[in-house]
Structures are given as C-alpha cells and as structure tokens.
N, CA, C and O atoms as a CHARMM CRD file, in Angstrom:
* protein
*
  308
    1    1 UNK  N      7.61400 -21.02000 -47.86100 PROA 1      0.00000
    2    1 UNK  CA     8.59900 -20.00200 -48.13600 PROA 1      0.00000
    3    1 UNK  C      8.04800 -18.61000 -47.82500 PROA 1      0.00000
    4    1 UNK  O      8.75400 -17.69800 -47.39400 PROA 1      0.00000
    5    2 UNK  N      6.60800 -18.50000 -48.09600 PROA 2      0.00000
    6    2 UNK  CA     6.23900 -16.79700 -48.20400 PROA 2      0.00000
    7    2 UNK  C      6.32100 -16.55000 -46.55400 PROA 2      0.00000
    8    2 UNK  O      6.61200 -15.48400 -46.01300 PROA 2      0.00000
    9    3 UNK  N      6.00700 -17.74300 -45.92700 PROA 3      0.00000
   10    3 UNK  CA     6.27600 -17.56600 -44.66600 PROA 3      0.00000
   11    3 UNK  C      7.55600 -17.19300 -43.49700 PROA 3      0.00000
   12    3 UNK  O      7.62400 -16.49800 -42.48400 PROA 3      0.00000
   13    4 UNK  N      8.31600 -17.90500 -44.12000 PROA 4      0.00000
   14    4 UNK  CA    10.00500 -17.32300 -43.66100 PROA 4      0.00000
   15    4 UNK  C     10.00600 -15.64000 -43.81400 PROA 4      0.00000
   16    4 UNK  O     10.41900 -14.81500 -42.99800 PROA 4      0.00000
   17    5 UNK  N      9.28700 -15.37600 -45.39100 PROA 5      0.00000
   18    5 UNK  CA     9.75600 -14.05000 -45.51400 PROA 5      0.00000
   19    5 UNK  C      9.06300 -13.00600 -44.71800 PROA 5      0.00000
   20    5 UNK  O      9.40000 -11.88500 -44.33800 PROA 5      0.00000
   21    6 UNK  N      7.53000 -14.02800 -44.52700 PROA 6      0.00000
   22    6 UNK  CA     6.55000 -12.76300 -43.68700 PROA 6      0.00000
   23    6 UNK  C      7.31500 -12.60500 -42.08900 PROA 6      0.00000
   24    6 UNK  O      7.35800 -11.59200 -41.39000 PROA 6      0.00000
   25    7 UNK  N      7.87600 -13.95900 -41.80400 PROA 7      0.00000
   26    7 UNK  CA     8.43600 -14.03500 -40.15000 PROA 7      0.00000
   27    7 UNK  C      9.65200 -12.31100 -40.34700 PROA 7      0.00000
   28    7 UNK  O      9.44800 -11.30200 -39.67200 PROA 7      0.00000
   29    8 UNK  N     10.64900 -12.41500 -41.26000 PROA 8      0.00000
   30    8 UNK  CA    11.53000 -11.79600 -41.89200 PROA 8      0.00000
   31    8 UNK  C     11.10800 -10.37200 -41.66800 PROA 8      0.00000
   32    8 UNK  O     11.76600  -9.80400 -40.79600 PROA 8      0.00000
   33    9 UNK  N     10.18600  -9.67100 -42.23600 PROA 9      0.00000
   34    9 UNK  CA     9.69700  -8.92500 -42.48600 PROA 9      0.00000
   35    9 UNK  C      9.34300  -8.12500 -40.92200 PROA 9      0.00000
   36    9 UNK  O      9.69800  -7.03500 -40.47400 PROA 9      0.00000
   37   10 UNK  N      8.35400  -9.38600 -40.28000 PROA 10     0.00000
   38   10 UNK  CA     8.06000  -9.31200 -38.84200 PROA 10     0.00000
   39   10 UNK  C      8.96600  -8.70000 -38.11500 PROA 10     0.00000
   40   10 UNK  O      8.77100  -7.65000 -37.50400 PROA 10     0.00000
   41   11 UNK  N     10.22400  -9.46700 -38.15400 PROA 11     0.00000
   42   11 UNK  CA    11.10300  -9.50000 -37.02700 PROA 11     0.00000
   43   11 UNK  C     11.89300  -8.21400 -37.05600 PROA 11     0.00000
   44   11 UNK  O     12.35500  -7.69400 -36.04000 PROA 11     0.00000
   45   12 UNK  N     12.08000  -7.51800 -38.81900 PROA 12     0.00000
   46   12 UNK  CA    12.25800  -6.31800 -39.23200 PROA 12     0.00000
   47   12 UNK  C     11.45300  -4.77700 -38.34600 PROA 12     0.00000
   48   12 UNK  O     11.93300  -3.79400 -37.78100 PROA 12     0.00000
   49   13 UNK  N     10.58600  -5.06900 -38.51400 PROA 13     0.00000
   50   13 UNK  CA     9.28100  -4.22200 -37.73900 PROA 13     0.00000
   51   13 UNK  C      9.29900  -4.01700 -36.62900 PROA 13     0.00000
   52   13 UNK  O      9.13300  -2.92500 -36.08400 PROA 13     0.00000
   53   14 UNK  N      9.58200  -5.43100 -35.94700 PROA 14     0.00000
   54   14 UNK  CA    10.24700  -5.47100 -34.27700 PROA 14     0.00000
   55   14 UNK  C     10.76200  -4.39800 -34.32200 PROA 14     0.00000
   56   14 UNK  O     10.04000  -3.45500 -33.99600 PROA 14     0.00000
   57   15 UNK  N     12.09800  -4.11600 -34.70700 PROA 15     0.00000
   58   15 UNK  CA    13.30300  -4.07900 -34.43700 PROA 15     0.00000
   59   15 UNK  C     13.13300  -2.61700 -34.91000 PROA 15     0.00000
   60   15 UNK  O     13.91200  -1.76100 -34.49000 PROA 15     0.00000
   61   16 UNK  N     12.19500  -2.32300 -35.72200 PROA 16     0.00000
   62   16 UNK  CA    12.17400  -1.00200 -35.72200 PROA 16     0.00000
   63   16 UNK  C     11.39900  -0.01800 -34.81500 PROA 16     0.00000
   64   16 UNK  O     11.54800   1.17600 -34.55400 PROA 16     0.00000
   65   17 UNK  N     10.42000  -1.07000 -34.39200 PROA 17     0.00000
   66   17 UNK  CA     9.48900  -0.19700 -33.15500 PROA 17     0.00000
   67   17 UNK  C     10.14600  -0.73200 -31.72000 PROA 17     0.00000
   68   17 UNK  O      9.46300  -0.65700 -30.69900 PROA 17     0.00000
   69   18 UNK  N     11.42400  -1.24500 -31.68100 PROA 18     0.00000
   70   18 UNK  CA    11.97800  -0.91900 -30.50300 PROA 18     0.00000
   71   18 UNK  C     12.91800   0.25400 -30.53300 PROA 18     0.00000
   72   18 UNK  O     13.13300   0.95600 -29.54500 PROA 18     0.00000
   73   19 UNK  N     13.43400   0.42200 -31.64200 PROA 19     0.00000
   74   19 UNK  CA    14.10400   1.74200 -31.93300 PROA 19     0.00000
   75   19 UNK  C     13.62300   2.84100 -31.03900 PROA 19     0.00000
   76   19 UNK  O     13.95700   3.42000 -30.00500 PROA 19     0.00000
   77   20 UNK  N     12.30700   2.84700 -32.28900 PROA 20     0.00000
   78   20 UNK  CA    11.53800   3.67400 -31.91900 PROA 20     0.00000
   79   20 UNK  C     10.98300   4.19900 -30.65900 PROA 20     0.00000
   80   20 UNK  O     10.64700   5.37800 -30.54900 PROA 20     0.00000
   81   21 UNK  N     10.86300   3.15200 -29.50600 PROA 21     0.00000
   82   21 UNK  CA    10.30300   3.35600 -28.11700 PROA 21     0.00000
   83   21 UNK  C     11.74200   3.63600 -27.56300 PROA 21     0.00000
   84   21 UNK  O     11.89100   4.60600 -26.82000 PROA 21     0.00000
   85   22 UNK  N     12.71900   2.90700 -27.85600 PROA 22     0.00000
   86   22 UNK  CA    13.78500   3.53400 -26.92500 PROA 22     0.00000
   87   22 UNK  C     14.34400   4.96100 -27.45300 PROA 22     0.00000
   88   22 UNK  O     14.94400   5.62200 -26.60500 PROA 22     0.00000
   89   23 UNK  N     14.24900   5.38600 -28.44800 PROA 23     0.00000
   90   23 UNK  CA    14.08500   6.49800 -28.86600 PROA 23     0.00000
   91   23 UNK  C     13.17700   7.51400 -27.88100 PROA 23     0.00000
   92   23 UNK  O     13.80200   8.36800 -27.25100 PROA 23     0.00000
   93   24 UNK  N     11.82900   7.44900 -27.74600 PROA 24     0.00000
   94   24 UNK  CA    10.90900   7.88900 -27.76100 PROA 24     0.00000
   95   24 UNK  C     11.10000   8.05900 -25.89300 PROA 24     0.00000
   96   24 UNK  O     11.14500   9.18300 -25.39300 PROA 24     0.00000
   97   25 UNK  N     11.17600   7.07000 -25.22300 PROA 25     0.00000
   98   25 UNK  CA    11.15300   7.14600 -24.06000 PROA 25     0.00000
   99   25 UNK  C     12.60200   8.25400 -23.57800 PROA 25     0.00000
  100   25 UNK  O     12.43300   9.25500 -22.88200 PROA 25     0.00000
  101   26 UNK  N     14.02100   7.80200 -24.13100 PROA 26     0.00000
  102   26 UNK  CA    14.83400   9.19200 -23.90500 PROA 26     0.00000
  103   26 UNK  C     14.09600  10.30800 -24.26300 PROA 26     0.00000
  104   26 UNK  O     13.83100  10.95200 -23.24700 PROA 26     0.00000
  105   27 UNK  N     13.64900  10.81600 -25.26700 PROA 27     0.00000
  106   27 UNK  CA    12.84300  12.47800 -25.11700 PROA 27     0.00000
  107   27 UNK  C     11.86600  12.40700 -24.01500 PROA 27     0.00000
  108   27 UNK  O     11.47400  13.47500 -23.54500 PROA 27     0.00000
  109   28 UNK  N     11.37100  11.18200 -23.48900 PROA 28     0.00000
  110   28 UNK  CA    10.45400  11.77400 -22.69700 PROA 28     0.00000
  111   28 UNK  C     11.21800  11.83200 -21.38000 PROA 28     0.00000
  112   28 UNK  O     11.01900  12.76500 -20.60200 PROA 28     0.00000
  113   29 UNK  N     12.09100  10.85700 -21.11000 PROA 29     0.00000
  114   29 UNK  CA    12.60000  10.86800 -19.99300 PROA 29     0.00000
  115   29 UNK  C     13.73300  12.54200 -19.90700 PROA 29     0.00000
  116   29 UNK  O     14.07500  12.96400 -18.80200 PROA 29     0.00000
  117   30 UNK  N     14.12800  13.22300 -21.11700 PROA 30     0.00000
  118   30 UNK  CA    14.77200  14.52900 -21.17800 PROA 30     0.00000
  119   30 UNK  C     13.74900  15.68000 -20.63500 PROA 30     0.00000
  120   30 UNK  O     14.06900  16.56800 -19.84500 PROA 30     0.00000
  121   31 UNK  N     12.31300  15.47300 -21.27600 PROA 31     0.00000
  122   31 UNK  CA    11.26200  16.17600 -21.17100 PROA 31     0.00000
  123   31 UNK  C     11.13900  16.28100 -19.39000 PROA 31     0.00000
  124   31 UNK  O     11.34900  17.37900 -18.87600 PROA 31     0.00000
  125   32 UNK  N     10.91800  15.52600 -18.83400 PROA 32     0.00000
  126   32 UNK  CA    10.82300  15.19800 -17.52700 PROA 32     0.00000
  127   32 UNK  C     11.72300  15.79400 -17.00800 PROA 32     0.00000
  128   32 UNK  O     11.62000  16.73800 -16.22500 PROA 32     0.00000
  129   33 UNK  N     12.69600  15.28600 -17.40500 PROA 33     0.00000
  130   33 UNK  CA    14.02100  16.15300 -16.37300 PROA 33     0.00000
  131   33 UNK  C     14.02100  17.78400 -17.05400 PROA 33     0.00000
  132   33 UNK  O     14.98900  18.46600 -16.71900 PROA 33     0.00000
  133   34 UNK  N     13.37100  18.20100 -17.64400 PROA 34     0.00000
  134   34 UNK  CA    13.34400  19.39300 -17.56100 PROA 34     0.00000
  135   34 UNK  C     12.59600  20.12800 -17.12500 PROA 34     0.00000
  136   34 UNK  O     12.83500  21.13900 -16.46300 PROA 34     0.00000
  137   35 UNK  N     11.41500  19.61900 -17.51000 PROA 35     0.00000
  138   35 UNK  CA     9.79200  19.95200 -16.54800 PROA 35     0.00000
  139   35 UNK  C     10.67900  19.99500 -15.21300 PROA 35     0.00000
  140   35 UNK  O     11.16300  21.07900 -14.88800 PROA 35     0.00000
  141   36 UNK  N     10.93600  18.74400 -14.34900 PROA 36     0.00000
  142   36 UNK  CA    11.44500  19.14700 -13.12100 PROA 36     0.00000
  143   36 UNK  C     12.37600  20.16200 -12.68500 PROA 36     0.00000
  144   36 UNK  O     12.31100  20.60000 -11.53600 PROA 36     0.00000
  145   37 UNK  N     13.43200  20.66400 -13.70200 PROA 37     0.00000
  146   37 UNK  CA    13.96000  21.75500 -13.60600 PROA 37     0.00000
  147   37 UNK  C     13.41000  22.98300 -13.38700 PROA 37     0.00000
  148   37 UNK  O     13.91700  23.74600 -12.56400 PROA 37     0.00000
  149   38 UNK  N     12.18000  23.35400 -14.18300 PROA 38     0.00000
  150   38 UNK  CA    11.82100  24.50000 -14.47500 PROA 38     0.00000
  151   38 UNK  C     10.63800  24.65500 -13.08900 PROA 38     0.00000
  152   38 UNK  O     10.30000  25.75300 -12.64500 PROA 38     0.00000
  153   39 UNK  N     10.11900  23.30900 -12.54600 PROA 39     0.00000
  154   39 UNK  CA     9.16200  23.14800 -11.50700 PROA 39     0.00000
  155   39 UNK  C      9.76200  23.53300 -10.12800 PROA 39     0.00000
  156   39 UNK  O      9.19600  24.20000  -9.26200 PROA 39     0.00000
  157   40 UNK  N     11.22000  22.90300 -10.06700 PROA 40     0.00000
  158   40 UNK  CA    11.96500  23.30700  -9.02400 PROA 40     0.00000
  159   40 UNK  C     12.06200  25.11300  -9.07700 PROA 40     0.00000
  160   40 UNK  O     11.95600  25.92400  -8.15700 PROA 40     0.00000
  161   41 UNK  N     12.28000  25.29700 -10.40100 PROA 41     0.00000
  162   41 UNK  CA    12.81400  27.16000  -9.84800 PROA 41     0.00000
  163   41 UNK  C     12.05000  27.73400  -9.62500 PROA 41     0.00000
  164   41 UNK  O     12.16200  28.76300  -8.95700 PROA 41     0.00000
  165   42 UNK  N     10.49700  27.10300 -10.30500 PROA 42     0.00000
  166   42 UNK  CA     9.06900  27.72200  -9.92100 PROA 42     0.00000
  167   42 UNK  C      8.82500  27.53800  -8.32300 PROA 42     0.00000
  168   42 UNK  O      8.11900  28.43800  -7.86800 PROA 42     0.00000
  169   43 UNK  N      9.12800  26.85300  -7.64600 PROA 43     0.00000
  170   43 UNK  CA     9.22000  26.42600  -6.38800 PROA 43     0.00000
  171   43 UNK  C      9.95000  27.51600  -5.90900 PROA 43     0.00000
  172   43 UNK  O      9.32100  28.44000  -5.39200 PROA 43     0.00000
  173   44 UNK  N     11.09200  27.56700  -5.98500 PROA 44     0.00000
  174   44 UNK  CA    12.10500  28.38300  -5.68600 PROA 44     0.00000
  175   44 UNK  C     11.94400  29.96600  -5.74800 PROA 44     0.00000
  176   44 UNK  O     12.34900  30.71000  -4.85500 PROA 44     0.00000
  177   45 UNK  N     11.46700  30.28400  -6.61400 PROA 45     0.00000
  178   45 UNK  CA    10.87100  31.56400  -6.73200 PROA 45     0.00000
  179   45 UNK  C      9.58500  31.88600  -5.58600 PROA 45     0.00000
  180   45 UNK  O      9.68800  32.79400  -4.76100 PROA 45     0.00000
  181   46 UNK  N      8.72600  31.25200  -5.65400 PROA 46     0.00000
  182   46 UNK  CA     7.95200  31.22500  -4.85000 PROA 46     0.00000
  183   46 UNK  C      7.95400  31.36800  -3.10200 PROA 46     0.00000
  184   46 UNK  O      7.35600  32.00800  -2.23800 PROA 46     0.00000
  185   47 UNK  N      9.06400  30.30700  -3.20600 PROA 47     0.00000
  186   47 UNK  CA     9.64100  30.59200  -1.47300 PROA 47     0.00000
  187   47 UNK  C     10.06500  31.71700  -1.36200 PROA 47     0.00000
  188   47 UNK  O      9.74600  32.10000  -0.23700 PROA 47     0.00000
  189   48 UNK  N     10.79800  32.75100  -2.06700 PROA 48     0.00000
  190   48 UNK  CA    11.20100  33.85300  -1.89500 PROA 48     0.00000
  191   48 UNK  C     10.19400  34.89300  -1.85300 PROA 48     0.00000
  192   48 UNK  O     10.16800  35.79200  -1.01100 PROA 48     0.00000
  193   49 UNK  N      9.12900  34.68700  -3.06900 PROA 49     0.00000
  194   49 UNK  CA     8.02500  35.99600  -2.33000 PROA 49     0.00000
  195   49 UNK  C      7.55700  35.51100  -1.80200 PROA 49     0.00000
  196   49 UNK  O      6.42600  35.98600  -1.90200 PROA 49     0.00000
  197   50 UNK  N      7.51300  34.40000  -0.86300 PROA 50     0.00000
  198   50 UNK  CA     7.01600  34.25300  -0.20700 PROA 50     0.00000
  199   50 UNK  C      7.42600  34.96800   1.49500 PROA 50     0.00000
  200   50 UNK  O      6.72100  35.44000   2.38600 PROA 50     0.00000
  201   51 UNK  N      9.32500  34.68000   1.30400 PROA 51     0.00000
  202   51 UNK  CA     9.63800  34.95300   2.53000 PROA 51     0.00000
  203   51 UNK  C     10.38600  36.77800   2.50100 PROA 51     0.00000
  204   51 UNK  O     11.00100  37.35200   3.40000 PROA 51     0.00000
  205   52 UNK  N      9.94200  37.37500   0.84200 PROA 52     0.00000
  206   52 UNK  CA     9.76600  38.57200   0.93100 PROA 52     0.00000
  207   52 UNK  C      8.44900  39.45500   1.84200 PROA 52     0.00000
  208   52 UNK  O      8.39800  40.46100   2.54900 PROA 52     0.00000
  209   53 UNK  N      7.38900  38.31600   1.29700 PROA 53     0.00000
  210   53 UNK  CA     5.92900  39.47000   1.74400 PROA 53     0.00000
  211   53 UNK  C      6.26200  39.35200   3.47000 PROA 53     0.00000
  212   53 UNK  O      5.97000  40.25600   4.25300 PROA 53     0.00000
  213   54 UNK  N      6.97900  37.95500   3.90800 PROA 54     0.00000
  214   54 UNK  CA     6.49000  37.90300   5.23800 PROA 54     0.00000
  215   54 UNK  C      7.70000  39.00600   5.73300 PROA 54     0.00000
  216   54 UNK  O      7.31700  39.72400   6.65600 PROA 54     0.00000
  217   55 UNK  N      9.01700  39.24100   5.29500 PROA 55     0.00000
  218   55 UNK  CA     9.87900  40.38700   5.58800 PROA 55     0.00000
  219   55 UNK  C      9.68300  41.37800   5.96100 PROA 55     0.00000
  220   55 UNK  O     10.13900  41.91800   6.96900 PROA 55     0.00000
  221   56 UNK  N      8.62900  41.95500   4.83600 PROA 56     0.00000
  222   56 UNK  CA     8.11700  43.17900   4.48300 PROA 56     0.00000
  223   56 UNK  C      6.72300  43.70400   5.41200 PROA 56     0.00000
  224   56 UNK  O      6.46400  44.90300   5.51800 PROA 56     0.00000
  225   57 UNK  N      6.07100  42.87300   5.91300 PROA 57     0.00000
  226   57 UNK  CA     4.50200  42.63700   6.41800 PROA 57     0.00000
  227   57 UNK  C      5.15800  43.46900   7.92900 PROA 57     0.00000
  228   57 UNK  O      6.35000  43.57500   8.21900 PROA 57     0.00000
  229   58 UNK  N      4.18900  43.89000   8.57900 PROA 58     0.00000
  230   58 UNK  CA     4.15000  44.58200   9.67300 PROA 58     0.00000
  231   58 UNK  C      3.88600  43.49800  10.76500 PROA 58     0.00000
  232   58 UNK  O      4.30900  43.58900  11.91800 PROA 58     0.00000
  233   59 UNK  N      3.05700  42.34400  10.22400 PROA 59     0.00000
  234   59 UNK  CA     2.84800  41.45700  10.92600 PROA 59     0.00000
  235   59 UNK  C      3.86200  40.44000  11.35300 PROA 59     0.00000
  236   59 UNK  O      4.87000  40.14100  10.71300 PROA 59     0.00000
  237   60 UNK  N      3.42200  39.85700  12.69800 PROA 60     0.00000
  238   60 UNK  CA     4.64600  39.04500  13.06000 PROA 60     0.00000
  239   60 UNK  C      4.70800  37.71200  12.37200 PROA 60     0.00000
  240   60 UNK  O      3.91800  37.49000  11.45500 PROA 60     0.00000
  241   61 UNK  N      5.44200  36.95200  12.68100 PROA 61     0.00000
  242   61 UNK  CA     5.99500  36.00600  12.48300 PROA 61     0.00000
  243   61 UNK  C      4.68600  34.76900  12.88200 PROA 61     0.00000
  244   61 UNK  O      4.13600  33.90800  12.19600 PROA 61     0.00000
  245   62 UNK  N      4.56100  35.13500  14.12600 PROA 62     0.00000
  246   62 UNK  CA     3.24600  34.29900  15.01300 PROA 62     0.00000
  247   62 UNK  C      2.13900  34.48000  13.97100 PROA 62     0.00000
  248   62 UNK  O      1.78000  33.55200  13.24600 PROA 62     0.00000
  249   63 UNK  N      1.52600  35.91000  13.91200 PROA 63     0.00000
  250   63 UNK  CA     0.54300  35.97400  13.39400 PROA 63     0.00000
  251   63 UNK  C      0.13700  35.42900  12.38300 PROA 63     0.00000
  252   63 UNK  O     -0.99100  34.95100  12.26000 PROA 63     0.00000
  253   64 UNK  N      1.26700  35.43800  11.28700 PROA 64     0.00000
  254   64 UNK  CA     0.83800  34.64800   9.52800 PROA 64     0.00000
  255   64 UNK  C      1.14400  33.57400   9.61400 PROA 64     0.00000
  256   64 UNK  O      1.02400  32.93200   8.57100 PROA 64     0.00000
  257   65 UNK  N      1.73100  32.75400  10.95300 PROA 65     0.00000
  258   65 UNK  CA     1.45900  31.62600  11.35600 PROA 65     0.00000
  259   65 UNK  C      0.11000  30.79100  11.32100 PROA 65     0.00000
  260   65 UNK  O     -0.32300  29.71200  10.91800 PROA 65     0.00000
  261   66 UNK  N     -0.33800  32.06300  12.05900 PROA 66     0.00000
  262   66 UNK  CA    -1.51100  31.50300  12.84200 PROA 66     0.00000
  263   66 UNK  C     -2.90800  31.44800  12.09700 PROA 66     0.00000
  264   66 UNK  O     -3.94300  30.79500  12.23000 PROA 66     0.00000
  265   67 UNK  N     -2.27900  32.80600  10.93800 PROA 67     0.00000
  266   67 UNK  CA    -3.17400  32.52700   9.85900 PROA 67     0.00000
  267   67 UNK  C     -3.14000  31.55600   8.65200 PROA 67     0.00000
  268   67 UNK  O     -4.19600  31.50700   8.02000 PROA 67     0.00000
  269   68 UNK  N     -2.46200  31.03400   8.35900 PROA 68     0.00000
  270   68 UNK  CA    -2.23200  30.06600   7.79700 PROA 68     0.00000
  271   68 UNK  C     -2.42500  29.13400   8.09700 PROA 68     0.00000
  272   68 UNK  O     -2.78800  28.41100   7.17000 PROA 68     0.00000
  273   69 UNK  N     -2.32800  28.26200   9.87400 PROA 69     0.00000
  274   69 UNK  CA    -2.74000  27.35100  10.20800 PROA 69     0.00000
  275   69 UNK  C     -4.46600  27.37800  10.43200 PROA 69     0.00000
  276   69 UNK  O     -5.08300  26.33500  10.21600 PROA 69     0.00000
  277   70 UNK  N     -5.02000  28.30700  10.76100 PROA 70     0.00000
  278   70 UNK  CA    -6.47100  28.93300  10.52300 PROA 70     0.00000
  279   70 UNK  C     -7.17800  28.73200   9.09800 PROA 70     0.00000
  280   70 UNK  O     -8.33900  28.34000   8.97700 PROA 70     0.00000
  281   71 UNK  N     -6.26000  29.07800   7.95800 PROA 71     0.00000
  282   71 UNK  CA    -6.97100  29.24900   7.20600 PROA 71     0.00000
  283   71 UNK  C     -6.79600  27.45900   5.85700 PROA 71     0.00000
  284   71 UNK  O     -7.42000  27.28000   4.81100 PROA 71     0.00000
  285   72 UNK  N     -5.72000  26.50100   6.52600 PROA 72     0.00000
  286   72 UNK  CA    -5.85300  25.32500   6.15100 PROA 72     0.00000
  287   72 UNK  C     -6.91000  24.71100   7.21700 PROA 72     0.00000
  288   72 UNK  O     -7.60700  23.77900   6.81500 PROA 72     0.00000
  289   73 UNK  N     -7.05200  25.09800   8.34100 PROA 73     0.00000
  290   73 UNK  CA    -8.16500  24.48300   9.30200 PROA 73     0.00000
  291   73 UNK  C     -9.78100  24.65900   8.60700 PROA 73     0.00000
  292   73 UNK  O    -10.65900  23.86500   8.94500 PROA 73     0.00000
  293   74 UNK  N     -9.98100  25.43900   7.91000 PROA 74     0.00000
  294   74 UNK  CA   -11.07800  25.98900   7.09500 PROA 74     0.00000
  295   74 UNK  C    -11.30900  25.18300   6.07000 PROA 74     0.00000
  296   74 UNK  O    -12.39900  24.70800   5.75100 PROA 74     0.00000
  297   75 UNK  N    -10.23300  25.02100   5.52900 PROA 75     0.00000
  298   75 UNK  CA   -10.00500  23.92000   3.73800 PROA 75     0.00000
  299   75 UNK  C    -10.63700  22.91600   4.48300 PROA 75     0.00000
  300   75 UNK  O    -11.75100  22.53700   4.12100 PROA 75     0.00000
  301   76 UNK  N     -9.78200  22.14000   6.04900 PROA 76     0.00000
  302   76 UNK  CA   -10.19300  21.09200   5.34300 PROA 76     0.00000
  303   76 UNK  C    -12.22100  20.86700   6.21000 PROA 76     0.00000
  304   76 UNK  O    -12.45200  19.65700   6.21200 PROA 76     0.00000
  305   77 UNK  N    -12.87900  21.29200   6.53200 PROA 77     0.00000
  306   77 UNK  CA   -14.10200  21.53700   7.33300 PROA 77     0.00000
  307   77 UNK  C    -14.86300  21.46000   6.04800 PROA 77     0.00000
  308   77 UNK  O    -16.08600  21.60100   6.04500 PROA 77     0.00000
C-alpha cells in the first residue's frame, strides 16, 4: 500500500515539474525573442553610422573599401 501512495505522490511531482519546464521554457523562449529584437535594432543602428561616417568622409567609396578589405586581410595573417 505505502507503495501505491509513494508511486501517487511520484506521479504528482511529475506533473508538477512539467509545469514547471513548460512554464520555464515560454519565458525563455519570450526572453529570446526579445534579445533578438533589441540585437536586430542594435544591428540596425549600427548600419546607419555606419553608412553616416561613410556619407560624411571625404573619402571615396573605393577607398574605405579598400581599407576594410586591407584591414580584414591583416586579422586574418
């Protein structure tokens, strides 16, 4: 008998730590989709000063090309 009740008890516990993970995994899966929100506008922002400085620069188009492909040629050496 004490055994039915310990199975009982068990199957109780289950049922609460699946709650719990499906619980747990929506906040994380909300968390995520917001991180990616806020990563995208960080992105987004970025392209813009980015394609402000090159607006603004005296330099051409070629040139911060060329420095940029120059200066990943360096990284990877």
């Amino acid at each position: 008998m004490a055994r039915t009740i310990g199975m009982e008890s068990l199957l109780q516990k289950i049922e609460l730590a699946q709650a719990r993970v499906i619980k747990t995994k929506a906040a994380y899966d909300e968390a995520v989709g917001d991180l990616q929100i806020l990563l995208d506008k960080q992105d987004a922002l970025r392209k813009d000063e980015i394609w402000n400085a090159i607006t603004q620069s005296s330099k051409s188009y070629e040139e911060i090309l060329k420095l940029i492909i120059e200066d990943n040629n360096l990284d990877k050496e």
